[in-house]
DSSP file (Angstrom, degrees, kcal/mol; ACC not computed):
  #  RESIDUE AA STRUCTURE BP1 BP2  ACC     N-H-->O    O-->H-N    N-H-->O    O-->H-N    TCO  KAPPA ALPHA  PHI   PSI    X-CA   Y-CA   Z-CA
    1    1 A X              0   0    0      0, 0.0     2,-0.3     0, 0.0    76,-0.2   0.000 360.0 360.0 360.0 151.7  -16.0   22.4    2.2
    2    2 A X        -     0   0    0     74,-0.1     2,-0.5     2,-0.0    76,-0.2  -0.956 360.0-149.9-147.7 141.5  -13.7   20.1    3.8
    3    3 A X  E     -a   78   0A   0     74,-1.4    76,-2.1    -2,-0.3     2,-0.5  -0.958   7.7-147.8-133.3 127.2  -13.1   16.4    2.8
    4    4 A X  E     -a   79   0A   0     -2,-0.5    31,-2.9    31,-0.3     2,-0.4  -0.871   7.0-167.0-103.9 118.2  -12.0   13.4    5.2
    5    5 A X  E     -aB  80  34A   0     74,-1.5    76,-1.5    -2,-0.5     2,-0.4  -0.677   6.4-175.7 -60.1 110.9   -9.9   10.5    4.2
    6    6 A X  E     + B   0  33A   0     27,-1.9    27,-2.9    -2,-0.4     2,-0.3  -0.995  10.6 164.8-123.0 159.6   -9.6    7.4    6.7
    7    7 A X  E     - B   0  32A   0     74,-0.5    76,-0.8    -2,-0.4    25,-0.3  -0.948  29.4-129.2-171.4 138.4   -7.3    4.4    5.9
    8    8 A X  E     -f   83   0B   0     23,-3.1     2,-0.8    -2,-0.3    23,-0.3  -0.636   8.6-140.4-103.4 155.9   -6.0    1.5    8.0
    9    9 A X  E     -f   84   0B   0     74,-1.2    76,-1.9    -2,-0.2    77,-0.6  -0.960  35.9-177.6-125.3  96.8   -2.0    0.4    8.2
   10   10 A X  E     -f   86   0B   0     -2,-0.8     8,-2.8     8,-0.4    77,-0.1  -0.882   2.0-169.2-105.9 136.7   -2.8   -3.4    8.2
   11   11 A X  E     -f   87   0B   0     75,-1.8    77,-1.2    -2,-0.4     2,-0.3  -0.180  25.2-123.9-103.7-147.3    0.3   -5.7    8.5
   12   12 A X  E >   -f   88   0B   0     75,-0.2     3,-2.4    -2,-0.1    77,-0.1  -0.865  47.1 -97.6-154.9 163.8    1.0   -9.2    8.2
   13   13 A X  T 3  S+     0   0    0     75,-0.6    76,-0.1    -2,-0.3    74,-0.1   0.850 128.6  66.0 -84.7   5.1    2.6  -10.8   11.4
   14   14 A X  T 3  S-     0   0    0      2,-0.1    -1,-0.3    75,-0.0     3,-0.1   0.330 121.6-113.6 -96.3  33.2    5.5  -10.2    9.7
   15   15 A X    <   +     0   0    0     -3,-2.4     2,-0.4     1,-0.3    -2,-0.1   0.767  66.3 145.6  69.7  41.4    5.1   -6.5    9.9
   16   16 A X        -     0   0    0     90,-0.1    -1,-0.3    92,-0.1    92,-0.2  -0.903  52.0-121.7 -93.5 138.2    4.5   -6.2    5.6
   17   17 A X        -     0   0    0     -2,-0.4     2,-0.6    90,-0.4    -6,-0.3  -0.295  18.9-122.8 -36.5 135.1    2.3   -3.7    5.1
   18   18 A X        +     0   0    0     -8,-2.8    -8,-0.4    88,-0.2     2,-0.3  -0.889  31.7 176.6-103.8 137.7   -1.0   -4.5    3.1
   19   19 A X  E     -G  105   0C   0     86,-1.9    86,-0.8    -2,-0.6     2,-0.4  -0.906  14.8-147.8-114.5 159.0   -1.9   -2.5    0.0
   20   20 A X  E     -GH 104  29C   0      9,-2.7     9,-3.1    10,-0.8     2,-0.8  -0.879  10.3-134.2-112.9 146.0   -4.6   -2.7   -2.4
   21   21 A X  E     -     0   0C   0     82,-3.7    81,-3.7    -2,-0.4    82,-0.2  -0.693  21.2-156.1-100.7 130.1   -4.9   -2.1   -6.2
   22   22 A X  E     -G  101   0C   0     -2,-0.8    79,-0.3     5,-0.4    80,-0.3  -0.030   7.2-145.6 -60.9 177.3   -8.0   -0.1   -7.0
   23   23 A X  S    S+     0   0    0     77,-0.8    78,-0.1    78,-0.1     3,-0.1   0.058  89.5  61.1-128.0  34.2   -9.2   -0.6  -10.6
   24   24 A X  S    S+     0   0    0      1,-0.7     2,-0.3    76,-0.3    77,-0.0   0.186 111.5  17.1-146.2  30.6  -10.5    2.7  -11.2
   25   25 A X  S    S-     0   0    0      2,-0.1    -1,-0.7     0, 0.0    -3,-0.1  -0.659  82.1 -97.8 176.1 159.5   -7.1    5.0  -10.8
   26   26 A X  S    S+     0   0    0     -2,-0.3    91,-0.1    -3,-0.1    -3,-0.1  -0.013  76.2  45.4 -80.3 165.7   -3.5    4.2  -10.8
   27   27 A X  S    S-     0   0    0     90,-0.1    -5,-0.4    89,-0.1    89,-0.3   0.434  90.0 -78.8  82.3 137.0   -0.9    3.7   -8.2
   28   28 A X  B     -i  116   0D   0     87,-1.3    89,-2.6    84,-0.2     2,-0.2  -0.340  45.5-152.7 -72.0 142.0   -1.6    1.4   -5.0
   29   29 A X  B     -H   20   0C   0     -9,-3.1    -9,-2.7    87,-0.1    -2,-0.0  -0.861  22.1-116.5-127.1 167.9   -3.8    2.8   -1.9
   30   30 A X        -     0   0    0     -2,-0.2   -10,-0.8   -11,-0.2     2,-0.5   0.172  63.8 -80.0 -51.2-168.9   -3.8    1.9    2.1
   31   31 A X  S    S+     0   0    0    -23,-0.3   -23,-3.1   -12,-0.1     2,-0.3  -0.905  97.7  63.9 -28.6 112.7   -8.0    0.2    2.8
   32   32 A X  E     +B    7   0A   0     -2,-0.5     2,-0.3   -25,-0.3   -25,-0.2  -0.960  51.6 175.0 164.8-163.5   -9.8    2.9    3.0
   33   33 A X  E     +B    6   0A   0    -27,-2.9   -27,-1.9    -2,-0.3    15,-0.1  -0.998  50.6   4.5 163.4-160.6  -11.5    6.2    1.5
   34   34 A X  E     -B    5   0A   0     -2,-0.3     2,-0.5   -29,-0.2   -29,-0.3  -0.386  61.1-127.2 -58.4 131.5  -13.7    9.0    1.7
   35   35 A X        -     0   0    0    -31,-2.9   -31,-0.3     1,-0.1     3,-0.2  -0.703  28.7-129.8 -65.1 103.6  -15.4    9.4    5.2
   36   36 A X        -     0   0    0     -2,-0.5     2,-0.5     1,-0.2     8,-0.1  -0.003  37.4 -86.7 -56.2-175.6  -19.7    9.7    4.7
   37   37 A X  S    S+     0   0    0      1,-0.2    -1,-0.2     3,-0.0     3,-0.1  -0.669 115.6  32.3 -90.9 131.1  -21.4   12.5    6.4
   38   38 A X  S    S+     0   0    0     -2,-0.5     2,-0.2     1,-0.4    -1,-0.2   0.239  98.7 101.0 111.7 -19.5  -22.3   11.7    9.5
   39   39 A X        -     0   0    0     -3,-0.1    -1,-0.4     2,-0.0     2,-0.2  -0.659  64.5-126.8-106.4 144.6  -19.6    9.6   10.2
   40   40 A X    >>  -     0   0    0     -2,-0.2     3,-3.2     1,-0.1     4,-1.8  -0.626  34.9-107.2-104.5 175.8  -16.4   10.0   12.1
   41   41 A X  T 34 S+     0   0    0      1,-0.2     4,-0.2     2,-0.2   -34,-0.2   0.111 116.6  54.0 -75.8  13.8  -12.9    9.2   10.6
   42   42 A X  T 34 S+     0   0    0    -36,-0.1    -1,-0.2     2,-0.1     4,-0.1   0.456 110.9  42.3 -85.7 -30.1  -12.9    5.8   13.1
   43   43 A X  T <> S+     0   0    0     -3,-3.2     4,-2.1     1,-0.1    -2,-0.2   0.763 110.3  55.5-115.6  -2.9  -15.8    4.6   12.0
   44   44 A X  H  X S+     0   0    0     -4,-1.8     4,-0.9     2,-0.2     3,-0.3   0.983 104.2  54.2   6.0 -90.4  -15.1    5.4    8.4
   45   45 A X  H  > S+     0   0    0      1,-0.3     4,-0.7    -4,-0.2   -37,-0.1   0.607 111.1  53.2 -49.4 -19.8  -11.6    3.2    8.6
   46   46 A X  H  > S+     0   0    0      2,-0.2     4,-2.0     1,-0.2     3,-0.5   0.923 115.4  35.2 -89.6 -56.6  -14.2    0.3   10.0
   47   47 A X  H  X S+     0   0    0     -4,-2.1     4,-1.2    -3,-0.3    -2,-0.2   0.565 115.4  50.3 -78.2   9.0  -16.6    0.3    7.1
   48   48 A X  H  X S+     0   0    0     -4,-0.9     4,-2.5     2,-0.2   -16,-0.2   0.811 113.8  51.5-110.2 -26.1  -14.4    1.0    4.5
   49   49 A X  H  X S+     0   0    0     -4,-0.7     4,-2.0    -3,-0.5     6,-1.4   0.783 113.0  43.5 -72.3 -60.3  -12.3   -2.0    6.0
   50   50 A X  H  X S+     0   0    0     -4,-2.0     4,-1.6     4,-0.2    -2,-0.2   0.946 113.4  54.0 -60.4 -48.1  -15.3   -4.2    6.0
   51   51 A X  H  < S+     0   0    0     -4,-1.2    -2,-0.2     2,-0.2    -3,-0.2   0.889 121.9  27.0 -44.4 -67.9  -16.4   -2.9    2.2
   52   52 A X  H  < S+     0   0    0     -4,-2.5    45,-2.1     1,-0.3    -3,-0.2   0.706 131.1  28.1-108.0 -25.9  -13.2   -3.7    0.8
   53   53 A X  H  < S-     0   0    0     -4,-2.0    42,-1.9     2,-0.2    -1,-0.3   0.514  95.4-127.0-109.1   6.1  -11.3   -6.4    2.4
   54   54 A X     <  +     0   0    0     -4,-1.6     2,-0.4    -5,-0.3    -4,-0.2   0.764  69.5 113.8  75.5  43.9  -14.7   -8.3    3.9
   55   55 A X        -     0   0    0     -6,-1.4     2,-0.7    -5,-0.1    -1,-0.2  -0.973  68.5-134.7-145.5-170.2  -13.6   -8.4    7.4
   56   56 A X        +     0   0    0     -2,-0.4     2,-0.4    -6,-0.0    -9,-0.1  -0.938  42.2 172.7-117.8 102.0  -14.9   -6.7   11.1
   57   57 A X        -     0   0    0     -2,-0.7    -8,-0.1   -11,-0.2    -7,-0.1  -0.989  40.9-117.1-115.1 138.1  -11.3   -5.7   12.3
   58   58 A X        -     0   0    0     -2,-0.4     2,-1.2     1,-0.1    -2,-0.0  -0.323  30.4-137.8 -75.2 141.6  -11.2   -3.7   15.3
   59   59 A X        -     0   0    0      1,-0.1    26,-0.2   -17,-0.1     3,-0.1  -0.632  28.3-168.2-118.0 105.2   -9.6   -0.3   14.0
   60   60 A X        -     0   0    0     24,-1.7     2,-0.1    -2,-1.2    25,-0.1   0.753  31.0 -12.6 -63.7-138.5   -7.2    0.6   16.6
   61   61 A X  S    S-     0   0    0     23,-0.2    23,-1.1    22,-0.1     2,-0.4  -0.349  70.6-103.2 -69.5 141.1   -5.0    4.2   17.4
   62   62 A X        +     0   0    0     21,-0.2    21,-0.2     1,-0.1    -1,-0.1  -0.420  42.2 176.9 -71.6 126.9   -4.7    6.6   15.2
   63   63 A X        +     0   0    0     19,-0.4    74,-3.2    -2,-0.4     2,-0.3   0.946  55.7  26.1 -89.4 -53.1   -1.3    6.5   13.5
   64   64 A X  E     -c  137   0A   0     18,-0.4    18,-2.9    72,-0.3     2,-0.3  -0.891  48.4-179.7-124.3 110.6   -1.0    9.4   10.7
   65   65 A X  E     +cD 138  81A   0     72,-1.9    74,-2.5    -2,-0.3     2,-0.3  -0.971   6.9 167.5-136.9 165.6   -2.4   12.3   10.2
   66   66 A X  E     - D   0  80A   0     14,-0.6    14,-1.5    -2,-0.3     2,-0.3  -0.884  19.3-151.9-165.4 120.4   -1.8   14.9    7.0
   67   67 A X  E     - D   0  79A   0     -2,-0.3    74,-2.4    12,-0.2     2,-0.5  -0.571  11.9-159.6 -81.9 144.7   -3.7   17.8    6.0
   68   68 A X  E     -eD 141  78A   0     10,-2.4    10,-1.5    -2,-0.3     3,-0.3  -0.968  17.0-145.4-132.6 133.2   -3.5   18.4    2.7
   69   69 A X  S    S-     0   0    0     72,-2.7     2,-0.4    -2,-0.5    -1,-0.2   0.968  87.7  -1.2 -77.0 -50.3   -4.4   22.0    1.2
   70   70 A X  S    S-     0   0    0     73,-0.3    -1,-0.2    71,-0.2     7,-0.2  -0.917  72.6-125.7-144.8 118.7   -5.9   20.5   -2.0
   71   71 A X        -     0   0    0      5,-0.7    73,-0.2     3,-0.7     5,-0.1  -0.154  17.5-129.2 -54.0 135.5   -6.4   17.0   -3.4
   72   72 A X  S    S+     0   0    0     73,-0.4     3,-0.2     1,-0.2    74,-0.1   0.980 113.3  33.8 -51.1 -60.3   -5.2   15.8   -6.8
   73   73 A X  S    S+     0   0    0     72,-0.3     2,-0.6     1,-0.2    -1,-0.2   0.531 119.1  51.4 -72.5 -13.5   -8.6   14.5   -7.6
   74   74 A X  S    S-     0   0    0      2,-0.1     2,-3.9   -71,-0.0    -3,-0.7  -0.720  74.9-131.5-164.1 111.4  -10.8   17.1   -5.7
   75   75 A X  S    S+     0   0    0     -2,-0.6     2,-0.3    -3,-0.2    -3,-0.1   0.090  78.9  47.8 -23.2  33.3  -10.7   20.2   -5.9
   76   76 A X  S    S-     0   0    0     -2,-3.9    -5,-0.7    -5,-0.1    -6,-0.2  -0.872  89.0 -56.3 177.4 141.5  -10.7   21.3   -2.1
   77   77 A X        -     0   0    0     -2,-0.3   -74,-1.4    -7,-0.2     2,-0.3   0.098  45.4-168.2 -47.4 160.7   -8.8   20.4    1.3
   78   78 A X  E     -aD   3  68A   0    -10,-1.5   -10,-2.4   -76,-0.2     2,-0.7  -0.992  21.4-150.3-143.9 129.1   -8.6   17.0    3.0
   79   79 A X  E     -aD   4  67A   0    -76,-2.1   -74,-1.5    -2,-0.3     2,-1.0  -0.919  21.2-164.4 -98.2 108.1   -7.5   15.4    6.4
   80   80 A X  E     -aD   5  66A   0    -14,-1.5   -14,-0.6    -2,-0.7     2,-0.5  -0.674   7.7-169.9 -99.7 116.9   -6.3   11.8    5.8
   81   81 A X  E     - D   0  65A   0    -76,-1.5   -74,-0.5    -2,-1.0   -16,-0.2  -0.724   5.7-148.0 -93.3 148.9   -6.2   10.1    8.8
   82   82 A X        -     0   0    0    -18,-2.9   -19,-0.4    -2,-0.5   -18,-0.4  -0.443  11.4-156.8-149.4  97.3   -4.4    6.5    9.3
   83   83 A X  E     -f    8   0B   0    -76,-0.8   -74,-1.2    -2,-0.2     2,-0.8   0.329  21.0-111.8 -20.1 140.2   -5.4    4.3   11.3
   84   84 A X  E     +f    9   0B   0    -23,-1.1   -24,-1.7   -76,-0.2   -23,-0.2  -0.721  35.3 170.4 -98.7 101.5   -3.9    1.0   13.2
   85   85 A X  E     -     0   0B   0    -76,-1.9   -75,-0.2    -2,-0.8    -1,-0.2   0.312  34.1-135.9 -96.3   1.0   -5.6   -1.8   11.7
   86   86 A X  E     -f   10   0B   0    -77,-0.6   -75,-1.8   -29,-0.1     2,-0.5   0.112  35.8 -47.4  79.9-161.6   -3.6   -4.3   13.3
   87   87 A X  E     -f   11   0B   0    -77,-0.1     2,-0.5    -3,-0.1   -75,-0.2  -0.816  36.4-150.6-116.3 162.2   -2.1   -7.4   11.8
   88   88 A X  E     -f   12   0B   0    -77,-1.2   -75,-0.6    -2,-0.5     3,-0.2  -0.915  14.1-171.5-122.2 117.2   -4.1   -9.7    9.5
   89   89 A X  S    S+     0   0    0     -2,-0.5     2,-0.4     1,-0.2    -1,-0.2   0.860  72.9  43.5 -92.6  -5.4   -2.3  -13.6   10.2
   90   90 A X    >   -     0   0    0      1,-0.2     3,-1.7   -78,-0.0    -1,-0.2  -0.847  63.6-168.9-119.1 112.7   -4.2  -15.5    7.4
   91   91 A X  G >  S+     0   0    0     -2,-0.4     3,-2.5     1,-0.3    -1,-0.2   0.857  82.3  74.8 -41.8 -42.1   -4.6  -13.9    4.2
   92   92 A X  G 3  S+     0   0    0      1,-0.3    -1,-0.3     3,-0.0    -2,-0.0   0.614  87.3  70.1 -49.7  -7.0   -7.0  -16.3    2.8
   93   93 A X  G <  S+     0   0    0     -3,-1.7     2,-0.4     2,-0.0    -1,-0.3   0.457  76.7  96.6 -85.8 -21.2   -9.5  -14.3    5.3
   94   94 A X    <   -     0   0    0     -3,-2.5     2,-0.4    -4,-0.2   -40,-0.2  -0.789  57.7-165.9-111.3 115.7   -9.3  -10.8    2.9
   95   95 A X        -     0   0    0    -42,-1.9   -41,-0.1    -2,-0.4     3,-0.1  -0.667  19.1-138.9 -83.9  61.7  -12.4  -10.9    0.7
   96   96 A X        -     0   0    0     -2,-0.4     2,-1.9     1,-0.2   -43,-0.2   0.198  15.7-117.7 -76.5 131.6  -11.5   -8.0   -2.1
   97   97 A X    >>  -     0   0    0    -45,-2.1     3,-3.0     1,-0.1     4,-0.9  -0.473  25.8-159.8 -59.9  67.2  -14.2   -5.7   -3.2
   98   98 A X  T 34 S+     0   0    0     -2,-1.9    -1,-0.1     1,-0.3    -2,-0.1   0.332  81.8  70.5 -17.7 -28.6  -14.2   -6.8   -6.8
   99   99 A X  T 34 S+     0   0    0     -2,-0.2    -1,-0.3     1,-0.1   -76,-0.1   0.507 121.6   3.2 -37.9 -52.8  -15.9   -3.6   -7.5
  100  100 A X  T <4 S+     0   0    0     -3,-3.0   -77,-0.8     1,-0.2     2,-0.3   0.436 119.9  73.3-142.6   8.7  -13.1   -1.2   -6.9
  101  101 A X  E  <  -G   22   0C   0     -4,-0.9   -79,-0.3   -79,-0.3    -1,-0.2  -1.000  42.5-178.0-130.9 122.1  -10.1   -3.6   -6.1
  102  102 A X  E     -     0   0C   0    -81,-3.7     2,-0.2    -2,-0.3   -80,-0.1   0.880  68.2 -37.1 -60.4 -56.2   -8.2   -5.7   -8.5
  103  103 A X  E     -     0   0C   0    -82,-0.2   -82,-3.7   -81,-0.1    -1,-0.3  -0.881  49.9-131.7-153.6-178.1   -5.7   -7.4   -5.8
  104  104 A X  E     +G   20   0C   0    -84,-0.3     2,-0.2    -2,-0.2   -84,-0.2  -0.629  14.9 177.3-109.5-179.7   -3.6   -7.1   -2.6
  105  105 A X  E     -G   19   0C   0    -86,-0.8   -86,-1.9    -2,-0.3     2,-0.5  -0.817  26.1-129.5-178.7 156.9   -0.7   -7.8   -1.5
  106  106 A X        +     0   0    0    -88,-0.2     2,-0.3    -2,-0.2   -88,-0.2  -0.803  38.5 176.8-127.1  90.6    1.6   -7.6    1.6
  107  107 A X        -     0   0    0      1,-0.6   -90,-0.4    -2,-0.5     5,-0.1  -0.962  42.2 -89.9-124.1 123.0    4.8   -6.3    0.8
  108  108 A X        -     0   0    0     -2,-0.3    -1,-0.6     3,-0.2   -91,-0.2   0.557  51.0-107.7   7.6 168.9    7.8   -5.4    2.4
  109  109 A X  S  > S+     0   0    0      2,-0.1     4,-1.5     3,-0.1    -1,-0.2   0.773 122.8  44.7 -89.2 -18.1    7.5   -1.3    3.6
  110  110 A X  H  > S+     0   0    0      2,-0.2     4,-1.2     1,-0.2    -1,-0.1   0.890 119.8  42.9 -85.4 -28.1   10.4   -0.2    0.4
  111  111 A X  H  > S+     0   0    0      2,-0.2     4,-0.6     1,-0.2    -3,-0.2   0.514 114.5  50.5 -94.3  -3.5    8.4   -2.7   -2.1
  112  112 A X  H  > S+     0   0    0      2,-0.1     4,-2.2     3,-0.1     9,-0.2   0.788 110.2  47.6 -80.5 -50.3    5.0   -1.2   -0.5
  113  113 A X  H  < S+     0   0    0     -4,-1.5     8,-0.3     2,-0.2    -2,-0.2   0.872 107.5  59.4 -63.0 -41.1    6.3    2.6   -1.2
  114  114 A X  H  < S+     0   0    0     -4,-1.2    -1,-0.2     1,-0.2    -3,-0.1   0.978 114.8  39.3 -47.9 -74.0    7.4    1.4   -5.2
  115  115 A X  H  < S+     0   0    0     -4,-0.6   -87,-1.3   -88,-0.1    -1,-0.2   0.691  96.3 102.7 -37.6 -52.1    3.8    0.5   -5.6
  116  116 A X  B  < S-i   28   0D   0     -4,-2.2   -87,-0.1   -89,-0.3   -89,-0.1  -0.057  77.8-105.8 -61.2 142.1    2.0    3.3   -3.8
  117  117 A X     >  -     0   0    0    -89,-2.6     4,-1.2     1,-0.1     3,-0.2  -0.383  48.6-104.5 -51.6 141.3    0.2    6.3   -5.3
  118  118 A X  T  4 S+     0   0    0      1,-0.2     4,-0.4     2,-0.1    -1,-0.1   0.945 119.8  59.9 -43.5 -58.8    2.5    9.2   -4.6
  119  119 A X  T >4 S+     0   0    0      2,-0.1     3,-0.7     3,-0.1    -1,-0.2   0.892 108.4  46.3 -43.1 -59.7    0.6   10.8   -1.9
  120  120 A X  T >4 S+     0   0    0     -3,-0.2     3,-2.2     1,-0.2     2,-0.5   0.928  88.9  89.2 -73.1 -83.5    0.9    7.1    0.6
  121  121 A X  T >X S+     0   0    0     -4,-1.2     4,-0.8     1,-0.3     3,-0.8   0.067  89.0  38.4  -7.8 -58.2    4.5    6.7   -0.1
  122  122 A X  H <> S+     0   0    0     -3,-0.7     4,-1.0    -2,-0.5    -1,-0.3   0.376 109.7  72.3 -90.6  10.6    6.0    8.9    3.0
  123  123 A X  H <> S+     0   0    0     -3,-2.2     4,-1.5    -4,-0.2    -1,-0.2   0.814  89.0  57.6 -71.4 -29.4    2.7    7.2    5.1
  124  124 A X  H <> S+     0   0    0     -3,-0.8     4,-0.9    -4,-0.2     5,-0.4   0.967 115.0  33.7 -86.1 -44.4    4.5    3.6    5.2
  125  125 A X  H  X S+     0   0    0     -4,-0.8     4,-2.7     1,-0.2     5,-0.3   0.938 123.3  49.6 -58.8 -64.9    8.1    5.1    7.3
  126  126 A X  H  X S+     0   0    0     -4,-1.0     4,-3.7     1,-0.3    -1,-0.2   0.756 110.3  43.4 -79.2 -17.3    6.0    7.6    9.1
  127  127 A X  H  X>S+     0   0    0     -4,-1.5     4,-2.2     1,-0.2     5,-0.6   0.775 116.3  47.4 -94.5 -22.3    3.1    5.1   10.5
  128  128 A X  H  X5S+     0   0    0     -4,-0.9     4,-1.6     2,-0.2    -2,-0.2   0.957 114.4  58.6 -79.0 -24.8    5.9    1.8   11.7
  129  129 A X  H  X5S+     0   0    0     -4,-2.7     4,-3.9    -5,-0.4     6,-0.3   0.978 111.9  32.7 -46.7 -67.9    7.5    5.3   13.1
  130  130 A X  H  X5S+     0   0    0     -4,-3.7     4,-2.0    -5,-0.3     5,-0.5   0.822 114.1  53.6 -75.4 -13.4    4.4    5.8   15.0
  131  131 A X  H ><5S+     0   0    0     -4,-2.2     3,-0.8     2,-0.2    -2,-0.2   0.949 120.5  41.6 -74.6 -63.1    3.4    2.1   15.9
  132  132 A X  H 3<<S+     0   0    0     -4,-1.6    -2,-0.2    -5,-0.6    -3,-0.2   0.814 121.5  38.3 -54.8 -31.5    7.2    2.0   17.4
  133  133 A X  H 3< S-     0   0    0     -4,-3.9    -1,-0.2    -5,-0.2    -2,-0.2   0.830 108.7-134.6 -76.0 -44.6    7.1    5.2   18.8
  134  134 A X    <<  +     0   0    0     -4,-2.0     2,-0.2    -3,-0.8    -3,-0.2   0.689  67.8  79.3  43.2  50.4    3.2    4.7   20.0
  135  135 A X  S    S-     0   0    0     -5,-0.5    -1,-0.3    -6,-0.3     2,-0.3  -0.941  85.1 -95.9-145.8-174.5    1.5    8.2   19.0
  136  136 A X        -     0   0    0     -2,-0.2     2,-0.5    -3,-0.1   -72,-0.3  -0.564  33.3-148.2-106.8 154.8    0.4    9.4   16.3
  137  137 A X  E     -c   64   0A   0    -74,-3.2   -72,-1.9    -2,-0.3     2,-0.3  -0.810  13.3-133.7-130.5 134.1    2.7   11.9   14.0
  138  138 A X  E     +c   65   0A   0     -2,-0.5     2,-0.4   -74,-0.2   -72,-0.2  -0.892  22.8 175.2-101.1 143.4    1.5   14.7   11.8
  139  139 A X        -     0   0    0    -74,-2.5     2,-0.3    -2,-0.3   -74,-0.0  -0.934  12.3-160.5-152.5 122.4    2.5   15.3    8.4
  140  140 A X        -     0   0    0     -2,-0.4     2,-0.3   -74,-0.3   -72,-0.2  -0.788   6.8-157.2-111.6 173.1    1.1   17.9    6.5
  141  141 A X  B     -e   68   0A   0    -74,-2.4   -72,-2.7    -2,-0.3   -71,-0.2  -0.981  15.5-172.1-156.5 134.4    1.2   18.1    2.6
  142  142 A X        +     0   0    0     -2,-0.3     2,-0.2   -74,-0.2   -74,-0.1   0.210  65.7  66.3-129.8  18.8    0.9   20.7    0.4
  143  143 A X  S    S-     0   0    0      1,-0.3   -73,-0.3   -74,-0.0   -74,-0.2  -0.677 104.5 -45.7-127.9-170.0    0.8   19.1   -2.9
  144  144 A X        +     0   0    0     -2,-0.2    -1,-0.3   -73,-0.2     2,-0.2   0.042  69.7 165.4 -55.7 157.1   -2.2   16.6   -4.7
  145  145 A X              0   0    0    -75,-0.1   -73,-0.4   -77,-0.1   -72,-0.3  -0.973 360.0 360.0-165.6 145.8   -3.1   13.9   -2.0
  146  146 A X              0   0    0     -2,-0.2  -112,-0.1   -75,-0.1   -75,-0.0   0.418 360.0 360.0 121.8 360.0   -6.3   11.1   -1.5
């Protein structure tokens, strides 16, 4: 079995990253999450987008991707994909899924990285790599990840 990750790399127009904090495990994540059956890792990154920040964002090029031979939390490989979720200019707009999110915030990429669950940390250089660059860079990962 094989498990897919999708997650959007939303900014702020001043290019801050947004992360969210979950309330049901530590460390800060991208929007996103597990990919249903049936569903591909694009249109994932779209509902999971809608789900958790309440809005219909177009989810743009694929930024990131990084196989990971086994996830900290499950027990079996994973492809995290990460999306370009484009830039959000009014915050008041982000409806938090109250459910599984405590807060956001949109913080610089070194004060983004501080925050992040280990696994996202080397995602914030490598996806403003690939929005400046414009394709998408692989990174595989060989420790816990998701």
């Amino acid at each position: 079995m094989h498990i897919a990750v999708a997650c959007a790399f939303i900014t702020d127009p001043e290019g801050r990253p947004l992360i969210v904090e979950p309330n049901y495990r530590d460390g800060w994540l991208f929007v996103g999450g597990l990919v249903d059956r049936g569903e591909s890792p694009h249109e994932g990154c779209a509902r999971e987008i809608k789900e958790e920040i309440g809005l219909d964002l177009p989810v743009g090029d694929l930024l990131v991707v990084d196989w990971v031979a086994r996830g900290d939390r499950l027990d079996m490989p994973l492809t995290f994909y990460l999306f370009d979720g484009g830039v959000i200019e009014d915050p008041a707009t982000i409806k938090l899924q109250e459910e599984e999110l405590s807060r956001f915030e949109f913080l610089s990429p070194d004060d983004a990285i501080g925050l992040l669950a280990d696994f996202n940390r080397p995602r914030v250089p490598l996806a403003l790599e690939a929005r400046r660059i414009g394709r998408t860079i692989y990174q595989p990962t060989h420790v816990g990840a998701a």
